[in-house]
N, C-alpha and C positions, 0 to 999 in steps of 0.2 A: 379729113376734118380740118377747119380752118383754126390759124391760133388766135385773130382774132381777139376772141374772148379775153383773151390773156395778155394781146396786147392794149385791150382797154384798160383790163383791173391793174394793169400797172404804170399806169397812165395816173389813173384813180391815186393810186397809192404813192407816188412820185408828189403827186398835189397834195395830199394829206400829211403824210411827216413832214414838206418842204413847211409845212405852217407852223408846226412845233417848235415849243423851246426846250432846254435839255438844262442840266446841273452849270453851276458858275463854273465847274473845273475845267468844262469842255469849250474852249474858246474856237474851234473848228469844225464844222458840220461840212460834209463833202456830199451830195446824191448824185450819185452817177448816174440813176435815171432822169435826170435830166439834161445835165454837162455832156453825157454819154450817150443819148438818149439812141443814136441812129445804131451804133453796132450792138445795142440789146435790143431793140426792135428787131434787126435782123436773124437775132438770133433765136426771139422767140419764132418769126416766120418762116424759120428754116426748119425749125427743130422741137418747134412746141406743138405741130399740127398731131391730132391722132390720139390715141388710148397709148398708154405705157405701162410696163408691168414694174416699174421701180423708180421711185423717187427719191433723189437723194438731195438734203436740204443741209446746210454750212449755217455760219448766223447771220457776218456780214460783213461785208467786203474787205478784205486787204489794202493796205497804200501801193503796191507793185501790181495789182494782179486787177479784180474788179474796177477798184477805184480808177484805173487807165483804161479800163477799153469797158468797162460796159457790163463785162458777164460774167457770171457766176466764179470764183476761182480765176478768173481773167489772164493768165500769166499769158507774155505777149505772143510768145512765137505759138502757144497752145493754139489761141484763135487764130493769128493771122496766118501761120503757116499751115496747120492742120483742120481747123473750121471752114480757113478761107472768109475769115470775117474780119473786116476792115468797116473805116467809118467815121463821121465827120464826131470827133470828140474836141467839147470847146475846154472851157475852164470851171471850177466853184467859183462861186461869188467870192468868197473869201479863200485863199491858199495858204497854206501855211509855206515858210521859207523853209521846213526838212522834208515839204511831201508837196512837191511838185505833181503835179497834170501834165506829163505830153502824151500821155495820151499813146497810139503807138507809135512814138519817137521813145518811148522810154526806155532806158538800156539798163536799169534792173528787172530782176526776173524774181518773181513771187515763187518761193519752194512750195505753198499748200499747191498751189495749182500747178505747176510740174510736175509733183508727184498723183495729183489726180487726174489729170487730164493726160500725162503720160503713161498711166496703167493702161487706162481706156485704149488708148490709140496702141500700146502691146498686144493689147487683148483683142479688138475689136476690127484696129486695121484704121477703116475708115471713119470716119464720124458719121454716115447716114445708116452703119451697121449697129454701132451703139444707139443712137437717139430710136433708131427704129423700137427700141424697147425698155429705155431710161431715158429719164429727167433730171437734171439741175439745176436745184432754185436757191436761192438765198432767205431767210426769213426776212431778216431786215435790210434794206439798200442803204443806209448809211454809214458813213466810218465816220465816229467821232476821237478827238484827236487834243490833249491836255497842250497848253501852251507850249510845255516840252516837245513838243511833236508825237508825243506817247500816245499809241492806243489805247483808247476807252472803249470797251466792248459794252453789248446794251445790258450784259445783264448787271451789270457795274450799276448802274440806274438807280437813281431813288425810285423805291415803288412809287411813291407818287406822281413820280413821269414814267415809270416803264409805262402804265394804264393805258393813255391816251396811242404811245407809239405801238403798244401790243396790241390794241384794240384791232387799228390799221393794219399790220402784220396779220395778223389774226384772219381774218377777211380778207383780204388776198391770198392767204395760203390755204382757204377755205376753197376759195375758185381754183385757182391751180387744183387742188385736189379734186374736186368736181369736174372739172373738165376732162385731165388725164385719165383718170379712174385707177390709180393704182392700185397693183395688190400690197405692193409691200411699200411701206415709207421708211425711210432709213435716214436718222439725224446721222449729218458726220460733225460727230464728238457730242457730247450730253445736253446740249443747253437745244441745242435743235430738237433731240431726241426728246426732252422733258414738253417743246412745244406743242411737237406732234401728239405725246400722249395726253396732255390737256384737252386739245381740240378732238383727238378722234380716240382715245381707248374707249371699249366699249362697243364701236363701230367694225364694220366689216373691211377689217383692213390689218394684216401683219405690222407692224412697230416694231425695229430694232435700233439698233446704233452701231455705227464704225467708226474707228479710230480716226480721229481729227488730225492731217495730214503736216499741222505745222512744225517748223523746225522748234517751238519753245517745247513738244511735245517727248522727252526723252526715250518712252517707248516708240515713238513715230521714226525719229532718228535711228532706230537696231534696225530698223525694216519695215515703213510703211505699206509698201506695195504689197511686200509676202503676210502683211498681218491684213490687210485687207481682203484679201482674195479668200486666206484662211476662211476669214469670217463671212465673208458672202459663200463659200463653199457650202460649208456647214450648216449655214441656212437651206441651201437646198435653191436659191437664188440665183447661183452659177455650177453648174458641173466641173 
């Protein structure tokens, strides 16, 4: 099956939030699908083709991880050494001076995507062993970023702008899920997890959650990897 699909609706959705405005506190808008645009492309063409039996969905992007190279959890050496995904990444329009773009010249390393994309590649080996029957998406592509350089995550948002950006969110993760076909969707950490069950409880599809892999996260720091695995075990997800 081709990913195509997938790399329209986020083509779609790159165009749609790029036209938003957001709270006065957030003076930095960063989309890496568009600055980024070639090594998520690839990575939807490598690794989006086909049915998947598990989705796992973050909220949105990192400044070390995503916001440099493109994909989901993005930490550098995860793709370029183990994806094998490289790729022509430019700039934002606007940069802030504590959260630079090189892109993969960058010599920080993002810990959520280390420790996720490091279980995988323990567990799995290769990257076309995993993808062969999981997915990872982001809900939203944007990092927004307070003059401080501080993280503004989207559910921070006035409801009166979450609307328009969830709408878009909303509908692209409606396609991602339509096309995949997952059985099980799996927010990593609750805000993903509350999206999914907006959009599909009720529907033919398992809904849980896993422990959101960042270092702010104090249960994540005792042992992300072994509380992950725990909980996909126990689902009956992984053996």
């Amino acid at each position: 099956m081709s990913a195509e699909p997938l790399i329209k609706a986020a083509r779609k959705l790159s165009g749609e939030v790029s036209r938003l405005s957001f709270d006065s506190r957030i003076t930095h808008v960063y989309n890496p699908l568009d600055y980024a645009w070639d090594p998520y492309r690839e990575y939807l063409h490598r690794f989006a083709g086909g049915k998947k039996n598990v989705l796992f969905l973050g909220m949105n992007p990192g400044p070390w991880g995503m916001a440099q190279t493109g994909i989901p959890f993005g930490e550098i050496e995860s793709v370029r050494d183990w994806m094998g995904i490289t790729g022509n990444v430019t700039s934002p329009r606007q940069t802030h001076p504590k959260r630079p773009v090189d892109g993969f010249d960058c010599v920080k390393s993002e810990v959520s995507g280390r420790r996720l994309w490091g279980l995988m590649k323990a567990r799995y080996g290769t990257p076309l062993r995993f993808f062969s029957d999981h997915f990872v998406a982001n809900y939203c592509p944007l990092v927004f970023m307070e003059a401080s350089g501080r993280n503004f995550t989207p559910d921070k948002l006035p409801s009166a702008q979450q609307v328009e950006l969830f709408q878009a969110c909303d509908r692209h993760l409606e396609q991602v899920v339509h096309e995949l076909e997952p059985q099980w969707l799996l927010g990593v950490g609750r805000f993903a997890e509350k999206r999914l069950r907006h959009l599909f409880s009720g529907e033919n599809y398992s809904i849980e959650t896993i422990l959101h892999p960042s270092p702010a996260s104090p249960a994540a720091n005792r042992g992300w990897a072994e509380a992950a695995v725990k909980k996909l075990t126990s689902l009956g997800i992984w053996s």
